[in-house]
N, C-alpha and C positions, 0 to 999 in steps of 0.2 A: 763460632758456628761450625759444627760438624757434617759433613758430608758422605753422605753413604754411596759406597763405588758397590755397582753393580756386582752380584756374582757371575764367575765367570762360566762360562757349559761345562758341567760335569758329563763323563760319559761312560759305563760302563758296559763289560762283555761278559755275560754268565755261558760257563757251557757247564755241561752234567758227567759227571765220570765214567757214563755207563753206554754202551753204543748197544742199541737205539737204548733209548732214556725214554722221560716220559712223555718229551717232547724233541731233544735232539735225535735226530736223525729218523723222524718219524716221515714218510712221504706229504709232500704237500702238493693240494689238488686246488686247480680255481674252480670259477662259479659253473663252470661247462664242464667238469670232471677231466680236464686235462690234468697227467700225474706234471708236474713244472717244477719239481723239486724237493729237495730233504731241509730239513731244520737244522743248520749249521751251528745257528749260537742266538741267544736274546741280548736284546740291544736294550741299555738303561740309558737316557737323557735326562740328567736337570737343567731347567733353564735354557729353554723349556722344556718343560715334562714331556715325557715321549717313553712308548716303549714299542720293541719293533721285535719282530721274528726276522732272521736274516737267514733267506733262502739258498740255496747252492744248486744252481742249476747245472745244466750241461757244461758251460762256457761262459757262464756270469752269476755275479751273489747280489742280492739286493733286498733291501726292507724291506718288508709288510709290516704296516700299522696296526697294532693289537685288536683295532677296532673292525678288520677288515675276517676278522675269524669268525664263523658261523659252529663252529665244532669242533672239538678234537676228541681223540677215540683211538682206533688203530688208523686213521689219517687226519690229519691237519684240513679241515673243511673250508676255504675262504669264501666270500661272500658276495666277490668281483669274480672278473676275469683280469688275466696276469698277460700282459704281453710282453713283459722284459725277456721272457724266457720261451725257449722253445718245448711242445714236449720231451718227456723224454720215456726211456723203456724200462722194465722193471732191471734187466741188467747194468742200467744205467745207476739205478737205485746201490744197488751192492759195493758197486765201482765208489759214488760218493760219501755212503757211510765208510767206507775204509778210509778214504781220503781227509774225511773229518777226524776217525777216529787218531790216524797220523800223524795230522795238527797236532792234536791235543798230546798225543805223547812227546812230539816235538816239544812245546809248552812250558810240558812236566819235567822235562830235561832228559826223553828217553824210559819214563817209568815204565 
């Protein structure tokens, strides 16, 4: 008799080489047009399937569910309201796409 073991959560982190990209670091707005944040990186899950946009707020990062997007354009349009995060200012914006772009040099090993 053979038995099949579960797979285990896969989970992967796409970012994009280009600051803003098509979607990293583009501002993200919830359902009341607060700016709440930039697009840090997309989130892959299997097991269970899942994909998430991962926000960078002020002072915290957190999911958003693919399914929670009403639009993207020249902003990220959500379809709720986001209370994990506070808003924030367009100076704010600048401050975080650097800080992403940073990351990702870090990453690359300084490229």
């Amino acid at each position: 008799m053979t038995t099949i073991e579960p797979m285990a959560s896969v989970e992967a982190e796409l970012y994009e080489l280009s600051m803003p990209g098509r979607l990293l670091g583009k501002e993200v707005l919830d359902s009341r047009a607060r700016r709440i944040g930039i697009v840090r990186s997309i989130r892959i899950s299997l097991n269970p399937t899942r994909s998430e946009l991962i926000v960078k707020g002020a002072e915290v990062e957190f999911p958003i569910d693919f399914e929670k997007i009403a639009g993207v354009g020249s902003v990220v349009q959500l379809n709720s309201e986001v209370r994990e995060s506070e808003e924030i200012e367009i100076h704010d914006v600048v401050r975080l796409q650097k800080e992403v772009l940073d990351d990702i040099r870090a990453y690359l090993g300084g490229r």
